[in-house]
Backbone as CSV, one residue per row, in Angstrom:
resi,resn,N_x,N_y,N_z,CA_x,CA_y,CA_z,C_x,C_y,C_z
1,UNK,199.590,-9.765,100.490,198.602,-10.810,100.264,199.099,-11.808,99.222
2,UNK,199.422,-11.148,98.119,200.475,-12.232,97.197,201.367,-12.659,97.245
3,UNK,201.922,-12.455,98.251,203.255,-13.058,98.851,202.726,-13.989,100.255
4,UNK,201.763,-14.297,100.882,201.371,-15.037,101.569,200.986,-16.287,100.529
5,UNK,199.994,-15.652,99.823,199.209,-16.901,98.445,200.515,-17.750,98.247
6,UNK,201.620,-17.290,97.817,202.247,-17.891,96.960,203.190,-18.496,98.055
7,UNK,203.366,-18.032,99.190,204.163,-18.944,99.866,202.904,-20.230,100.794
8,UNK,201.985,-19.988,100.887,201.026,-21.397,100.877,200.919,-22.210,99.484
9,UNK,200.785,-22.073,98.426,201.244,-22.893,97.051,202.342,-23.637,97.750
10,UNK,203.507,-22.659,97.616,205.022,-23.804,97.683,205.028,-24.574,98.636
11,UNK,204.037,-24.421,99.905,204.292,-24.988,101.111,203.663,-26.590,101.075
12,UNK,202.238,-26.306,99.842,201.515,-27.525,100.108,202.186,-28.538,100.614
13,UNK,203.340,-29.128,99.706,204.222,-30.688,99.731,204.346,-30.535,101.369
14,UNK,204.866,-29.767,102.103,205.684,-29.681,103.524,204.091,-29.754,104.358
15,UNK,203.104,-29.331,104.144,202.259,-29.113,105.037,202.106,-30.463,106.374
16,UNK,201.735,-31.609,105.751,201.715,-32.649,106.980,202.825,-33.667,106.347
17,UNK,204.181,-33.188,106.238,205.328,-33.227,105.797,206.310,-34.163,106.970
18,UNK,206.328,-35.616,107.081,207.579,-36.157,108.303,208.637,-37.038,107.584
19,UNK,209.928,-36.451,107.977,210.812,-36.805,106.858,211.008,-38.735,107.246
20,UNK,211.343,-39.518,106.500,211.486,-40.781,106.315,212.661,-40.728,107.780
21,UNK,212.293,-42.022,108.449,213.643,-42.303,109.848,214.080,-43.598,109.159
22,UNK,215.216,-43.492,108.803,215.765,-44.479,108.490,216.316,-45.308,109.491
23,UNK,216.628,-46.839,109.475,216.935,-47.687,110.304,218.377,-48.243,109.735
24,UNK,219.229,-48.100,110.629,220.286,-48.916,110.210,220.291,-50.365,109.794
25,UNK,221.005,-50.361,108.756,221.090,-51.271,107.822,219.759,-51.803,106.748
26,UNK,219.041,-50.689,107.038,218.061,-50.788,105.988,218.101,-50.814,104.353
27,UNK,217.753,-51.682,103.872,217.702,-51.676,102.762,217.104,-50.782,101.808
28,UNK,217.705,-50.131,100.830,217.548,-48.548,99.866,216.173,-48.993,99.187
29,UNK,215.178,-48.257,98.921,213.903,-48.350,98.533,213.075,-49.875,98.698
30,UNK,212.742,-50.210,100.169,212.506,-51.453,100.563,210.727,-50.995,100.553
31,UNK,210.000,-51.590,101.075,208.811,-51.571,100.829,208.437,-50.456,101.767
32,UNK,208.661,-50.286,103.377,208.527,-48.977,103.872,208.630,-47.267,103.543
33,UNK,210.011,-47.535,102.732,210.183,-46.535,101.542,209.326,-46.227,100.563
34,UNK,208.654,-47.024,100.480,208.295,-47.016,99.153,206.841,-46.355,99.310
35,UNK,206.324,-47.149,100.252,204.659,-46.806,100.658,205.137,-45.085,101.174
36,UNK,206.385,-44.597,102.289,206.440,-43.545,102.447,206.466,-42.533,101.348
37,UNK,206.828,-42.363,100.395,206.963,-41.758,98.946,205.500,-41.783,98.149
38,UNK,205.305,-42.924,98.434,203.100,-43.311,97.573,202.837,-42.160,98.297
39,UNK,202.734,-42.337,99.836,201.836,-41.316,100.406,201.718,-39.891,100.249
40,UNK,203.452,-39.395,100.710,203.654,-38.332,99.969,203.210,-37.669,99.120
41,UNK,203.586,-38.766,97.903,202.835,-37.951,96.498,201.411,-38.410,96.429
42,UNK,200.807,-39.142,96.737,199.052,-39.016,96.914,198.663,-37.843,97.684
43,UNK,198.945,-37.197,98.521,198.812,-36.057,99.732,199.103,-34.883,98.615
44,UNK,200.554,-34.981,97.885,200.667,-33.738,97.094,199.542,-33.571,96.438
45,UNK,198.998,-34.535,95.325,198.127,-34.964,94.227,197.138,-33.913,95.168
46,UNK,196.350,-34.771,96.154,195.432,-34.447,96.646,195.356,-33.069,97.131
47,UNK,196.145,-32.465,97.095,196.244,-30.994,97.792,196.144,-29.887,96.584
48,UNK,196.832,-30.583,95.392,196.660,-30.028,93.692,195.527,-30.157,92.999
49,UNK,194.731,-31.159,93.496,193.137,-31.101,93.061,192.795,-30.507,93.616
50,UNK,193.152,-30.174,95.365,192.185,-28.979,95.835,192.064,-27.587,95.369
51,UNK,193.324,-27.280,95.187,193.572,-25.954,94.429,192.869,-26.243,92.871
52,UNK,192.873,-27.330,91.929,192.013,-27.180,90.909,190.535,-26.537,91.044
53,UNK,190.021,-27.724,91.762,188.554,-27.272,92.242,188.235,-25.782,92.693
54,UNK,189.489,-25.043,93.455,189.022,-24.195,94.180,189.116,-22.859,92.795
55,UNK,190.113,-23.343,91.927,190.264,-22.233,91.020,189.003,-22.699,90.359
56,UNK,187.898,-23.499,89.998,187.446,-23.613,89.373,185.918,-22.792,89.863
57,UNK,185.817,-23.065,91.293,184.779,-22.451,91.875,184.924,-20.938,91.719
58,UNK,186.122,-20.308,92.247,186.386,-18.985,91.953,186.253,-18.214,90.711
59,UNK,186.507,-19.028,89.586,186.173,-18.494,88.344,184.729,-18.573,88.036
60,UNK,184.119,-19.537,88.436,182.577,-19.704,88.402,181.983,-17.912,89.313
61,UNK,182.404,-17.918,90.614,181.810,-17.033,91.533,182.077,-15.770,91.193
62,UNK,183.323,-15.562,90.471,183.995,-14.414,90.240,183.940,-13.773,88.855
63,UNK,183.217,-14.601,88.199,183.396,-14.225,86.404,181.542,-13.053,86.342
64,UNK,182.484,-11.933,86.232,181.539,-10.745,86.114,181.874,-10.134,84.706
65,UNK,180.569,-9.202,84.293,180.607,-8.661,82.966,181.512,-6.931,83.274
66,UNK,181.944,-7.009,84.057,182.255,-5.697,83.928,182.192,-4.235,83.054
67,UNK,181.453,-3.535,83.425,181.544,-2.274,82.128,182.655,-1.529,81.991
68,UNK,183.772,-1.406,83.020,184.608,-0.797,82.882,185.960,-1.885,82.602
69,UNK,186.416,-1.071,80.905,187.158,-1.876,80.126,188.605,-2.588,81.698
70,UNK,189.048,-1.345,82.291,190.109,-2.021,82.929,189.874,-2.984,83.880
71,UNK,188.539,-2.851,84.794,188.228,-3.695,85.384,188.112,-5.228,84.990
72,UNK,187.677,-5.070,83.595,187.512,-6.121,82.405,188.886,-6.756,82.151
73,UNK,189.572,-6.214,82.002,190.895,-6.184,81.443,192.007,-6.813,82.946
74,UNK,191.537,-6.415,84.108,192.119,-7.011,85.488,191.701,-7.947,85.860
75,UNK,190.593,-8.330,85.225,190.107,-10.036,85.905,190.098,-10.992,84.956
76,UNK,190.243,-10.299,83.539,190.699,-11.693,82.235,192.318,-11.588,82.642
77,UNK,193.228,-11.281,83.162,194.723,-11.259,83.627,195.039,-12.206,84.706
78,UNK,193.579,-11.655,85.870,194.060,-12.398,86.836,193.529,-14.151,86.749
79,UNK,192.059,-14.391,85.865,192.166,-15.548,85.647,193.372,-16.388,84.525
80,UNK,194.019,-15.684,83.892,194.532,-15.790,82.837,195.910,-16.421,83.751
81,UNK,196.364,-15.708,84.610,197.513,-16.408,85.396,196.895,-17.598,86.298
82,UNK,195.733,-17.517,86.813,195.223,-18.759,87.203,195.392,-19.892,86.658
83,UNK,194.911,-19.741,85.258,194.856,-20.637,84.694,195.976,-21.615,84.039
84,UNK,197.538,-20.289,84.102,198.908,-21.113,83.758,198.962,-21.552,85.013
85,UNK,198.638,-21.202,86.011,199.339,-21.884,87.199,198.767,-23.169,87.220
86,UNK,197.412,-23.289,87.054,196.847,-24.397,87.172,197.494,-25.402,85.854
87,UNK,197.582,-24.799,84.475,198.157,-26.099,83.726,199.328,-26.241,83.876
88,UNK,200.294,-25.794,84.505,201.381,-26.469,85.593,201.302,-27.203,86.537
89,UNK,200.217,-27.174,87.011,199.860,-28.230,87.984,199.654,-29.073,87.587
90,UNK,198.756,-29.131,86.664,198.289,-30.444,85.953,199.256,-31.044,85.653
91,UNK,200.177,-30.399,84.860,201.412,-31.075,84.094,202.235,-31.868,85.425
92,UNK,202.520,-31.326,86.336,202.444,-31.652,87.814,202.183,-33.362,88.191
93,UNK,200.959,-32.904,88.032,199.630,-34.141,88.817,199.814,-35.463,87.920
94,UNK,200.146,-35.372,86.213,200.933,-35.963,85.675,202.087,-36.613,85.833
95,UNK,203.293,-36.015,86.414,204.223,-36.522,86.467,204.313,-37.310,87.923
96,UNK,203.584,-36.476,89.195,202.937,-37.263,90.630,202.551,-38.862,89.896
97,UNK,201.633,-38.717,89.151,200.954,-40.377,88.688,201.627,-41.275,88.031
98,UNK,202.728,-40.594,86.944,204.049,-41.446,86.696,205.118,-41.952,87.576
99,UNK,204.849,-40.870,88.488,205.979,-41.227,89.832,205.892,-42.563,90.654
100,UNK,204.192,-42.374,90.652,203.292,-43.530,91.513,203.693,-44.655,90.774
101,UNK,203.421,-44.929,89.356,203.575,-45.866,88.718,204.981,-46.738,88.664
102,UNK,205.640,-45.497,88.975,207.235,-45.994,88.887,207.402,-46.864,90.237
103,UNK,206.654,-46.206,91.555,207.071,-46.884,93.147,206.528,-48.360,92.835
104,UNK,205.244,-48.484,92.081,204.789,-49.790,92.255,205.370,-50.667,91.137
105,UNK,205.944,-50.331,90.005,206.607,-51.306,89.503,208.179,-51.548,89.730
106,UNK,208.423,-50.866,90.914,209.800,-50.943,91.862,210.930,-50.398,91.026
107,UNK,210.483,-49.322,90.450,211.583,-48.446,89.788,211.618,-47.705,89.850
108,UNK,211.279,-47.136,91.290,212.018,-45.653,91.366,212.451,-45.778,92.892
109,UNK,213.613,-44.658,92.336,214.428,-44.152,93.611,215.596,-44.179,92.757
110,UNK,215.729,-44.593,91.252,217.311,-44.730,90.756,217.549,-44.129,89.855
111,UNK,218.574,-43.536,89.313,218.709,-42.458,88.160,218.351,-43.171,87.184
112,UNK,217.663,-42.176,86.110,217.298,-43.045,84.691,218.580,-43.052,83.707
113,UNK,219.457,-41.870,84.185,220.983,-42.102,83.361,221.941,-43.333,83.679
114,UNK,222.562,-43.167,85.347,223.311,-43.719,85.276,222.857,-45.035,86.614
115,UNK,221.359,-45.189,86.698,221.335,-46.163,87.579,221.617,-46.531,89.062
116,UNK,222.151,-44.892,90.113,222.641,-44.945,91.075,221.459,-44.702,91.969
117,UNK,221.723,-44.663,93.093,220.615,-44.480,94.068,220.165,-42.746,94.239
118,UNK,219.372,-42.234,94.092,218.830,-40.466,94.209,218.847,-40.166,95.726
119,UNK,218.459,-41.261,96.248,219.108,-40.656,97.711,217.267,-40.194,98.769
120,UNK,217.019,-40.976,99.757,215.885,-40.571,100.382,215.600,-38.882,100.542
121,UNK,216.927,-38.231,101.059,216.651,-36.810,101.198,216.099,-35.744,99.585
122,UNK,216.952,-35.864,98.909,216.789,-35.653,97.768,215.090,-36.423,97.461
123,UNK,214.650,-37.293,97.311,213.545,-37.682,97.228,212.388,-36.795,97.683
124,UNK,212.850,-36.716,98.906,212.039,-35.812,99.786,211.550,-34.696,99.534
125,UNK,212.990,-33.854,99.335,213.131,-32.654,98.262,212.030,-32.189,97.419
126,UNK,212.436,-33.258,96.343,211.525,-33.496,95.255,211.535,-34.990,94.574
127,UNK,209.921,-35.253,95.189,209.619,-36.649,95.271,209.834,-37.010,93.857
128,UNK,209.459,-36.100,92.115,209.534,-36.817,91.247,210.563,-36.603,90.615
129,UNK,212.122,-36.688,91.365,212.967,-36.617,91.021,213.415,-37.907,89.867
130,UNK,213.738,-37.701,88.920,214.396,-39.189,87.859,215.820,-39.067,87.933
131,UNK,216.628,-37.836,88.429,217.964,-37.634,88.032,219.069,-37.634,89.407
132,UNK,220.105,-38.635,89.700,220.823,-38.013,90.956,220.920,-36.696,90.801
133,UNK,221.891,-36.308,91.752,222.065,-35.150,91.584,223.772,-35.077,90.677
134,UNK,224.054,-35.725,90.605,225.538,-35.291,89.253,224.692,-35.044,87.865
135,UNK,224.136,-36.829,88.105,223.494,-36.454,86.537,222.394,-35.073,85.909
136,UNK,221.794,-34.111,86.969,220.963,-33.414,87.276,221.839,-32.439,86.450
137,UNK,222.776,-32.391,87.814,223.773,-30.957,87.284,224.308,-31.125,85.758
138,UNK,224.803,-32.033,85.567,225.277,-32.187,84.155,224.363,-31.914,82.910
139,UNK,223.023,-32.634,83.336,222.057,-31.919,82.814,222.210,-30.302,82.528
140,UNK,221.995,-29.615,83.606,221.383,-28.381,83.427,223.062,-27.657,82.679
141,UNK,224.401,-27.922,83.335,225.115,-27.660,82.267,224.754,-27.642,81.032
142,UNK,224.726,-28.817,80.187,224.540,-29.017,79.102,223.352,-28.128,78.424
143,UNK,222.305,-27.575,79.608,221.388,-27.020,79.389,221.743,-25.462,78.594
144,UNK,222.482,-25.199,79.988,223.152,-23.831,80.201,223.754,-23.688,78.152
145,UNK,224.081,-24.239,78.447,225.590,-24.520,77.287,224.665,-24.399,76.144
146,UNK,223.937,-25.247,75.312,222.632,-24.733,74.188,222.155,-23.954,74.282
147,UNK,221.598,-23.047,75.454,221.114,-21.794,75.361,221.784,-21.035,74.852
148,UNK,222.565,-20.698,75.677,224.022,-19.689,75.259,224.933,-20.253,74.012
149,UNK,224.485,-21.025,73.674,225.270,-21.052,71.957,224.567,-20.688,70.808
């Protein structure tokens, strides 16, 4: 059952999911692009409020006094992970609305390091991508590398 839950979570983005058809000689984040990516991430957004609401109803329907401490003790846990999942989302639904902001002031689709194109597929991937993918990796090197020192 928790392994179904959690593979509907990851699925939301893919659910009514059609990858961008590009046209030859199309121009890299032209206005078709662009509205395709809005939608995207409005659909994600919208699918992350549903799960807000729904955790919110569930905790409403589900919040019992229990007399027995473990029973007590299994449903402050299980809302307790609810509730990180959900302020990941949020943090989420955040960066979705910066994303938005970025399509309409025609700055996104390009690395914030080095200015190259991120690439429609990669987009797709993960719509609030800021990093190609070199600069990504180099990233998480560098990541790697401070941890372990």
């Amino acid at each position: 059952m928790a392994k179904k839950k959690a593979a509907a979570k990851s699925s939301l983005l893919l659910r009514n999911f059609e990858p961008y058809k590009e046209k030859r000689g199309e121009p890299y984040m032209n206005e078709s692009q662009r509205e395709h990516f809005r939608k995207l991430l409005r659909e994600w957004r919208q699918d992350l409020m549903t799960e807000v609401d729904r955790t919110v109803s569930h905790m409403k329907d589900d919040a019992a006094n229990f007399p027995d401490p473990a029973d007590r003790a299994t449903q402050e846990e299980e809302f307790s992970l609810e509730l990180r999942t959900r302020d990941r989302e949020r943090k989420l639904i955040r960066k979705i609305d910066k994303t938005i902001e970025m399509i309409d002031a025609d700055d996104y689709g390009y690395c914030e390091q080095c200015g190259v194109e991120i690439g429609i597929r990669r987009l797709e991937a993960r719509p609030t991508a800021t990093l190609c993918v070199d600069c990504k990796t180099l990233d998480e090197i560098r990541e790697r590398q401070t941890v372990n020192n």
